[in-house]
MMTF fields as JSON, N, C-alpha, C and O atoms, coordinates in Angstrom:
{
  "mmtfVersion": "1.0.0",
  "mmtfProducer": "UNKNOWN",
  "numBonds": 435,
  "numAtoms": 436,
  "numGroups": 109,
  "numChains": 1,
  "numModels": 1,
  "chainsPerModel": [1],
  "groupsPerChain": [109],
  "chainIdList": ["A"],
  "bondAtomList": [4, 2, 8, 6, 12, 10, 16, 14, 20, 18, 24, 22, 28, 26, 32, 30, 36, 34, 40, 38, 44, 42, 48, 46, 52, 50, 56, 54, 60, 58, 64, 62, 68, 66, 72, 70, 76, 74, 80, 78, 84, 82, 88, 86, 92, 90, 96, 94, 100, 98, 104, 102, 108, 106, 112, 110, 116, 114, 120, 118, 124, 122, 128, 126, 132, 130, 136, 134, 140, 138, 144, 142, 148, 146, 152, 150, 156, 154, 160, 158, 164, 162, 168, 166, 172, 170, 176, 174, 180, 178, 184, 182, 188, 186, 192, 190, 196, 194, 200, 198, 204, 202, 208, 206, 212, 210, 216, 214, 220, 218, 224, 222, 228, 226, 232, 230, 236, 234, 240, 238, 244, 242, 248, 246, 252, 250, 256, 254, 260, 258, 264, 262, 268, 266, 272, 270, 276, 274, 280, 278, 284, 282, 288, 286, 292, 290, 296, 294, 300, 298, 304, 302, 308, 306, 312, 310, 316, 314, 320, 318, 324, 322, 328, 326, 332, 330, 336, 334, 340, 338, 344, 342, 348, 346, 352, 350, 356, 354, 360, 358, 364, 362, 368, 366, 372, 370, 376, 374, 380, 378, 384, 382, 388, 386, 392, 390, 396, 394, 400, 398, 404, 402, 408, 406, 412, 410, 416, 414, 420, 418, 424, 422, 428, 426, 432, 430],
  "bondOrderList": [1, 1, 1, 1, 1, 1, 1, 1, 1, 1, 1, 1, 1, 1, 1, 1, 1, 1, 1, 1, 1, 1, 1, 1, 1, 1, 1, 1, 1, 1, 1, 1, 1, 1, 1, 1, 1, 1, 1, 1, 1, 1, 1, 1, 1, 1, 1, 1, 1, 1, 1, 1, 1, 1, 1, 1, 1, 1, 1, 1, 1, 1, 1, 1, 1, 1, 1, 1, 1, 1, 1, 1, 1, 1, 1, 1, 1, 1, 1, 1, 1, 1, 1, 1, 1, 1, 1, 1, 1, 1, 1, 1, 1, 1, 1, 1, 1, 1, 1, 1, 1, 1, 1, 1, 1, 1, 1, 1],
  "groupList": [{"groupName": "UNK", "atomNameList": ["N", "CA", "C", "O"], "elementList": ["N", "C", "C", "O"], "formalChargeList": [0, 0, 0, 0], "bondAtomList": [1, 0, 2, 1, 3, 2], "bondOrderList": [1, 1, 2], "singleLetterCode": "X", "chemCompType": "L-PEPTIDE LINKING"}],
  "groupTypeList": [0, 0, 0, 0, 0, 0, 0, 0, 0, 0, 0, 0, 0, 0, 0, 0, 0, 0, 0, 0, 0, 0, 0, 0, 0, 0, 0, 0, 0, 0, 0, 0, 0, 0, 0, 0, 0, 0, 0, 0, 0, 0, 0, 0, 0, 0, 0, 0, 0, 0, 0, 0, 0, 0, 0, 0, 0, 0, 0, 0, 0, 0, 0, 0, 0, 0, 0, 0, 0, 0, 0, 0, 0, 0, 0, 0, 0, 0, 0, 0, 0, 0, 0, 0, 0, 0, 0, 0, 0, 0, 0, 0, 0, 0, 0, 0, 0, 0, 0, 0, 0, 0, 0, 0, 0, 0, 0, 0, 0],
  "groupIdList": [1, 2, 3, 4, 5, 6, 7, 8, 9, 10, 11, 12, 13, 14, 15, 16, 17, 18, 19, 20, 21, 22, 23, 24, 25, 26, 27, 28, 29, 30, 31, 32, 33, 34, 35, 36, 37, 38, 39, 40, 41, 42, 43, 44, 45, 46, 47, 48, 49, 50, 51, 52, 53, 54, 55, 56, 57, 58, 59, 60, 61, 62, 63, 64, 65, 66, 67, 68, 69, 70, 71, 72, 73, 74, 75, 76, 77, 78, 79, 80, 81, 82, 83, 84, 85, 86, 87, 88, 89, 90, 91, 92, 93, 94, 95, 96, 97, 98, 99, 100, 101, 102, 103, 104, 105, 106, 107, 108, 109],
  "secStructList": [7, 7, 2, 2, 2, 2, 2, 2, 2, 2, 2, 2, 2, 2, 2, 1, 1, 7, 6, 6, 7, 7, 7, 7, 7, 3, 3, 3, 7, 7, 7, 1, 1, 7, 7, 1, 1, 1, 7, 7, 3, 3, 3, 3, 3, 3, 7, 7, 5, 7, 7, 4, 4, 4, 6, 6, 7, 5, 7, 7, 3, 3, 1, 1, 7, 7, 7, 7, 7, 7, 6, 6, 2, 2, 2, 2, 2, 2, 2, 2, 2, 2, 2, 2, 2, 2, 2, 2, 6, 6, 2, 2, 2, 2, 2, 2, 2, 2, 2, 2, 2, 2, 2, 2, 2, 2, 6, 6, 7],
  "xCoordList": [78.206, 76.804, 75.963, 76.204, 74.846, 73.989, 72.922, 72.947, 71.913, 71.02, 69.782, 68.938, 69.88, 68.356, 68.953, 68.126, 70.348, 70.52, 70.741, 70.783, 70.937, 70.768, 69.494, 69.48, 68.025, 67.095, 66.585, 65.776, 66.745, 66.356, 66.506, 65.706, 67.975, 68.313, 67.899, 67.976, 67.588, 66.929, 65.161, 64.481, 64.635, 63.567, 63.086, 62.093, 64.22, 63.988, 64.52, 63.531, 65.552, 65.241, 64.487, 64.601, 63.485, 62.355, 61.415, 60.503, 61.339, 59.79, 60.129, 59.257, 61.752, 61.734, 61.717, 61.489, 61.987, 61.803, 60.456, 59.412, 60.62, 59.709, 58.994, 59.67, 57.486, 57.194, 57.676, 57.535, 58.392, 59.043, 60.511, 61.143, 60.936, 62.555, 62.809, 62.487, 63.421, 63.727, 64.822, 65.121, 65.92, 67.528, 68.422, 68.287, 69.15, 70.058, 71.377, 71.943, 71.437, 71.797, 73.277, 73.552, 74.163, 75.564, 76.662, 76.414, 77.753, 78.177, 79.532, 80.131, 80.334, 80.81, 82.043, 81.81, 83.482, 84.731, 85.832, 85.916, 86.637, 87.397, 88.354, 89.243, 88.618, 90.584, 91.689, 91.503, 92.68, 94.228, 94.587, 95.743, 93.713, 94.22, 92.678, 91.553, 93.257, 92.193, 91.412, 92.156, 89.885, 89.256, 88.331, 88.027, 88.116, 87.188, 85.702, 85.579, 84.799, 83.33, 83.06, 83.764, 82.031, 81.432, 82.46, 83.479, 82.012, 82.922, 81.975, 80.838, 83.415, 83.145, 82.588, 83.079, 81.404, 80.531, 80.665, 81.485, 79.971, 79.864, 78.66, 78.456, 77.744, 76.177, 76.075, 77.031, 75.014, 74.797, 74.049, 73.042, 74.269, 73.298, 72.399, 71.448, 72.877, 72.037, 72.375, 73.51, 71.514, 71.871, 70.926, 69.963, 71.557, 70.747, 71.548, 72.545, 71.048, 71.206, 72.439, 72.198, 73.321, 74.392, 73.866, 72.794, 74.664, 73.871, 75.707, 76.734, 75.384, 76.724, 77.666, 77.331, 78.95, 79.84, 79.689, 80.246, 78.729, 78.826, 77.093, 76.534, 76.908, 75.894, 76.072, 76.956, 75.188, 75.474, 75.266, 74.37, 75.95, 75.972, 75.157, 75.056, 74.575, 73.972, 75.108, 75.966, 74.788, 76.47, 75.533, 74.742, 75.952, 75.85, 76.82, 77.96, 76.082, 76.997, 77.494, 76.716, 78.107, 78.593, 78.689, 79.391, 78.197, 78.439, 79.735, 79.82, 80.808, 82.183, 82.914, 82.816, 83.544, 84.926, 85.309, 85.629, 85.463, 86.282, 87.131, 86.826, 88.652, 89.745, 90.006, 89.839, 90.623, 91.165, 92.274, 93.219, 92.732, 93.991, 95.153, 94.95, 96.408, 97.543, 97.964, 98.896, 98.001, 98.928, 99.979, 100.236, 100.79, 102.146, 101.833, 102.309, 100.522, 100.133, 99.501, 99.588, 98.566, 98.035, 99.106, 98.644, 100.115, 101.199, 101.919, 102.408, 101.858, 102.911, 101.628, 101.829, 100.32, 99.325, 99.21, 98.975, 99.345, 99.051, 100.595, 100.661, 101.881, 103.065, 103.023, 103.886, 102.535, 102.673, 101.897, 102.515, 100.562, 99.84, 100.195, 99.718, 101.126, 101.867, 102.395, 101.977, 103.417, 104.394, 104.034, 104.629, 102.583, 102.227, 101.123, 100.957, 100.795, 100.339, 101.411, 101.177, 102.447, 103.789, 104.041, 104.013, 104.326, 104.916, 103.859, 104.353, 102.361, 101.725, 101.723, 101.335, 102.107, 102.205, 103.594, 103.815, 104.508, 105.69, 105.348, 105.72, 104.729, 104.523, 103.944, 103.821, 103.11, 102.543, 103.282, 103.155, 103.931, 105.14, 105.938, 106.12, 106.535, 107.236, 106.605, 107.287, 105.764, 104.877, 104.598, 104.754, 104.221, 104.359, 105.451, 105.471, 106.414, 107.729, 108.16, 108.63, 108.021, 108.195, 107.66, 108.255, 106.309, 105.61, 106.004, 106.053, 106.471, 107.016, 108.422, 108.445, 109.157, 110.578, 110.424, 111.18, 109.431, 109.16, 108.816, 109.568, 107.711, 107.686, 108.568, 108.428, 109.39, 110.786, 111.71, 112.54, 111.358, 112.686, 111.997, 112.691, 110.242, 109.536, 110.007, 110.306, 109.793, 110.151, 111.667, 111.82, 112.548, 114.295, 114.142, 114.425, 113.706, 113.641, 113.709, 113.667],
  "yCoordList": [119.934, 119.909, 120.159, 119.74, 120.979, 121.062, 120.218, 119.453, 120.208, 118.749, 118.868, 118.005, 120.573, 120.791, 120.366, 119.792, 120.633, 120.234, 118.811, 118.273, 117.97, 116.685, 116.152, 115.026, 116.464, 116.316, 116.714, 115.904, 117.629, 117.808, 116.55, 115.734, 116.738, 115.376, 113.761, 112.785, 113.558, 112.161, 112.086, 111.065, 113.752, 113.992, 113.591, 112.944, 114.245, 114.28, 112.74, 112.011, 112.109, 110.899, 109.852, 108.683, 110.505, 109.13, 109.502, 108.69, 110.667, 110.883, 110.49, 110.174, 110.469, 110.059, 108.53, 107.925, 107.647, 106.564, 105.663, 105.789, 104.868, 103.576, 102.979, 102.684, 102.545, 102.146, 101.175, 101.04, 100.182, 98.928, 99.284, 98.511, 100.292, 100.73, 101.324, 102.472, 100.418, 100.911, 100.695, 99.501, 101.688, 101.545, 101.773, 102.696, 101.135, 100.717, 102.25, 102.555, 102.781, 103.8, 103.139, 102.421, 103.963, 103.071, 104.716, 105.559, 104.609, 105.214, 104.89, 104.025, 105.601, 105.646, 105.196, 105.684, 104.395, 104.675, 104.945, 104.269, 106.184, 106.168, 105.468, 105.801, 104.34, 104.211, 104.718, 105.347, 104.498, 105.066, 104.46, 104.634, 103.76, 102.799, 102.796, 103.215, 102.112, 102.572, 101.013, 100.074, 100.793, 99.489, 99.659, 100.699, 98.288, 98.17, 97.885, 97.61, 97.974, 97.795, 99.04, 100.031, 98.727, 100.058, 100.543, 99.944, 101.753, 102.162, 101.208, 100.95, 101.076, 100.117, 100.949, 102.072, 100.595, 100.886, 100.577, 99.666, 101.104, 100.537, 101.081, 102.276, 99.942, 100.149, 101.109, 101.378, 101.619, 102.649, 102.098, 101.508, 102.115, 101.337, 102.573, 102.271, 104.014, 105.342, 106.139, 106.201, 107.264, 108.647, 109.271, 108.77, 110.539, 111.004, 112.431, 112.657, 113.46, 114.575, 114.597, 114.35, 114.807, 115.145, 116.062, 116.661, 116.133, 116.824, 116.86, 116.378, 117.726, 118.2, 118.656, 119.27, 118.135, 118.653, 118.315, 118.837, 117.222, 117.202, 118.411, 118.689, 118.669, 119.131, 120.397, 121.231, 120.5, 121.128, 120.331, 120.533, 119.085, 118.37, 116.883, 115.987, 116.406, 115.428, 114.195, 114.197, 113.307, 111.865, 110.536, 109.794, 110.589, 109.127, 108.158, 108.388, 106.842, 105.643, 104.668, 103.734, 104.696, 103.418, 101.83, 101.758, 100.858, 99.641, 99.164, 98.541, 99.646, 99.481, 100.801, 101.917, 100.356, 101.984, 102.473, 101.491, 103.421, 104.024, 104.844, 105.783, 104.494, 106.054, 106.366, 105.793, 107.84, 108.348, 107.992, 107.625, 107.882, 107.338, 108.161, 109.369, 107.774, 108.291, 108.819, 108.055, 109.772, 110.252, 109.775, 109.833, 109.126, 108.731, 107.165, 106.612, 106.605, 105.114, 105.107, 104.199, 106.569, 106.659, 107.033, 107.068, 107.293, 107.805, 106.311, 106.05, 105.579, 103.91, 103.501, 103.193, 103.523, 102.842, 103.161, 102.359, 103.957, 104.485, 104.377, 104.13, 104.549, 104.262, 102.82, 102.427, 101.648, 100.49, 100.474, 100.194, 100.756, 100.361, 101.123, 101.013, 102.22, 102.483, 101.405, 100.757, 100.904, 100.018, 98.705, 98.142, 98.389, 97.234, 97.088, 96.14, 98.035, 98.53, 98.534, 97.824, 99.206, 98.846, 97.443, 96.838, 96.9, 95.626, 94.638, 93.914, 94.805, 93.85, 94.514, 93.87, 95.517, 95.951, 95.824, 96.669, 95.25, 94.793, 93.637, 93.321, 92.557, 91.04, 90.855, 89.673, 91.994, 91.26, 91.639, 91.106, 92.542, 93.009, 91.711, 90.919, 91.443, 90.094, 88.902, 88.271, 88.489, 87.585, 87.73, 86.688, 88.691, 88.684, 88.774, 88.062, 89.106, 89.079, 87.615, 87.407, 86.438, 85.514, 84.627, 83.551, 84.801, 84.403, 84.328, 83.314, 85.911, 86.006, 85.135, 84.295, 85.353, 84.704, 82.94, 82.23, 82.669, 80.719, 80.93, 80.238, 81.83, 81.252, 81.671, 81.197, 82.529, 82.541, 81.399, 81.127, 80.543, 79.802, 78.239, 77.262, 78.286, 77.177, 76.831, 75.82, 78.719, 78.666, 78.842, 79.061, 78.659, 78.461, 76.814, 76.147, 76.199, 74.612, 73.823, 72.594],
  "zCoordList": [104.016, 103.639, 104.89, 106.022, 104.457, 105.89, 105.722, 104.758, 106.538, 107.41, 106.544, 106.303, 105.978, 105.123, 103.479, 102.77, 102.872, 101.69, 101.517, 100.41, 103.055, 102.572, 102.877, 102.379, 103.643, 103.119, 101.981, 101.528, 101.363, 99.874, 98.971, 98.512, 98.896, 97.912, 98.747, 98.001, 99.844, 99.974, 99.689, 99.579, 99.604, 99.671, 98.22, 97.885, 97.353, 95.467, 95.663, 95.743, 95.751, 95.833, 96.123, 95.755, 97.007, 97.392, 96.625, 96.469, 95.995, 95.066, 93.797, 92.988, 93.427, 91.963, 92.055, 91.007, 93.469, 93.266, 92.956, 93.597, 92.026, 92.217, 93.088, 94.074, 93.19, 94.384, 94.867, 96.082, 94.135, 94.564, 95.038, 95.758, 94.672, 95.076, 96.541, 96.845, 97.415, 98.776, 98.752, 98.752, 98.72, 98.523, 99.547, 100.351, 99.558, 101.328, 100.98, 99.93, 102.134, 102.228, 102.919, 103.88, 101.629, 102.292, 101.764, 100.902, 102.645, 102.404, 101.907, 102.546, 100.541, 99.453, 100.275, 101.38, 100.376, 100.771, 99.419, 98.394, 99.809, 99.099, 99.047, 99.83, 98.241, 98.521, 97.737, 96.695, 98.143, 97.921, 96.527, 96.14, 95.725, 94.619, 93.694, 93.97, 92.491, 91.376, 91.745, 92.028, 91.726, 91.888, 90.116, 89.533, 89.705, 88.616, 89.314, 90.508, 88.55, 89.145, 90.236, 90.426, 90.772, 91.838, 92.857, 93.201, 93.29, 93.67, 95.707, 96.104, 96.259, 97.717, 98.391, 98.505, 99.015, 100.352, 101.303, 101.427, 102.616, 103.65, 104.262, 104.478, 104.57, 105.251, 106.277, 107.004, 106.372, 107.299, 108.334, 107.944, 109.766, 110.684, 111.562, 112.283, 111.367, 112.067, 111.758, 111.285, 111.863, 111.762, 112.958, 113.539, 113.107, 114.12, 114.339, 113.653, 115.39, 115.748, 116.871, 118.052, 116.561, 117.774, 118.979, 118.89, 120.081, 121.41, 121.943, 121.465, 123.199, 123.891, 122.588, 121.575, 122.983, 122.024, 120.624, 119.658, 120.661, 118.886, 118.444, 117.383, 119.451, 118.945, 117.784, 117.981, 116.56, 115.325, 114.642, 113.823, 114.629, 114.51, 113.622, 114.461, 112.206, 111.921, 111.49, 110.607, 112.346, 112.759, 112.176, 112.759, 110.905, 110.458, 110.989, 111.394, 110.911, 112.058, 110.764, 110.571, 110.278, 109.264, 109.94, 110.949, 109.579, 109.818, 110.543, 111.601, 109.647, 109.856, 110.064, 109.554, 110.833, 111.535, 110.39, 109.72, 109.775, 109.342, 109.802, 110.538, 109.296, 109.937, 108.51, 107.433, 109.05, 108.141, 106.999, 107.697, 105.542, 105.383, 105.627, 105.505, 105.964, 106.329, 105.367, 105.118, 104.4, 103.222, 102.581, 101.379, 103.768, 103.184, 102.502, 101.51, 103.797, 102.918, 101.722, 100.895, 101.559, 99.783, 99.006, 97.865, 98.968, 98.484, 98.063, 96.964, 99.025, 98.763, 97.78, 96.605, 98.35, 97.262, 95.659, 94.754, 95.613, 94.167, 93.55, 92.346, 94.309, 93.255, 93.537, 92.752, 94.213, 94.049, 92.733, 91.705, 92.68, 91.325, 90.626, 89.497, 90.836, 88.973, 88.756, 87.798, 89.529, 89.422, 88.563, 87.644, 89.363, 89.264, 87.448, 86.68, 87.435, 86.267, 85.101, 84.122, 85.137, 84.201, 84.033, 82.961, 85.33, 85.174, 84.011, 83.145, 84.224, 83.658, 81.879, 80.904, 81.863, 80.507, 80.158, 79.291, 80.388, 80.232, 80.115, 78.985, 80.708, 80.893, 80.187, 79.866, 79.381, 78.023, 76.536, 75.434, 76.887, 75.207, 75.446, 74.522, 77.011, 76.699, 76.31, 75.504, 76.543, 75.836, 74.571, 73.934, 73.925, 72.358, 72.1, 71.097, 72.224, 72.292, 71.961, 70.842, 72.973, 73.059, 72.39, 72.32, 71.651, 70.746, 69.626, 68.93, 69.222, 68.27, 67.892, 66.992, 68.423, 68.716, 68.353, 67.69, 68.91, 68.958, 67.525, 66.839, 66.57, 65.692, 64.422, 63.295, 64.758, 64.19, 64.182, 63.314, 65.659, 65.514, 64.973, 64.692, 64.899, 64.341, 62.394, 61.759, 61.963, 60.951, 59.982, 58.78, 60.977, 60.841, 60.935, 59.939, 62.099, 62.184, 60.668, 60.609]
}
C-alpha cells in the first residue's frame, strides 16, 4: 500500500466518523490458529516517515514487537487444532454415547 492510499482511507474514515468517535488505531495480528471473538490487536504508539535506508518508506511502531511466524510453527498450530478440534467432537459422541448406554442399563435394572 502507498502513503497516499492509506491517507484516503483514514481520511474517508474520519469524515464518516461521529463527532464523539475517536478510534485507537491498532494493528490487526494474524495467528497460526482459528480464535472466536475479534480478531487480536496490537496498539499503535507512531507512525512516521522513514529517512536513510528506510527512506520510501511510511514505519508504523506497534506497541508490542512483532516477528514474523516461522511456517513450520503455523504448520504444528493449525494440525494441533485439527487435532484438538476432532478430539472434542469425539468427547462429545462419547458422552452421548455414555448417556445413552446408562440409560439402557437404568432400564434392564
Amino acid at each position: 500500500m502507498k502513503l497516499r492510499e492509506f491517507k484516503q482511507l483514514v481520511d474517508r474514515a474520519v469524515e464518516t466518523a461521529r463527532d464523539y468517535e475517536d478510534h485507537n488505531v491498532v494493528i490487526a495480528v494474524k495467528l497460526p490458529y482459528t480464535t472466536v471473538g475479534a480478531r487480536p490487536t496490537v496498539p499503535v504508539i507512531s507512525a512516521f516517515k522513514g529517512f536513510d535506508w528506510e527512506n520510501g518508506l511510511f514505519i508504523i511502531t506497534p506497541e508490542e514487537n512483532l516477528t514474523p511466524a516461522d511456517r513450520a510453527f503455523t504448520e504444528t498450530m493449525k494440525k494441533l487444532q485439527d487435532k484438538l478440534g476432532w478430539a472434542e467432537y469425539e468427547n462429545r459422541r462419547l458422552k452421548a454415547e455414555i448417556k445413552k448406554l446408562n440409560k439402557q442399563i437404568r432400564v434392564e435394572e
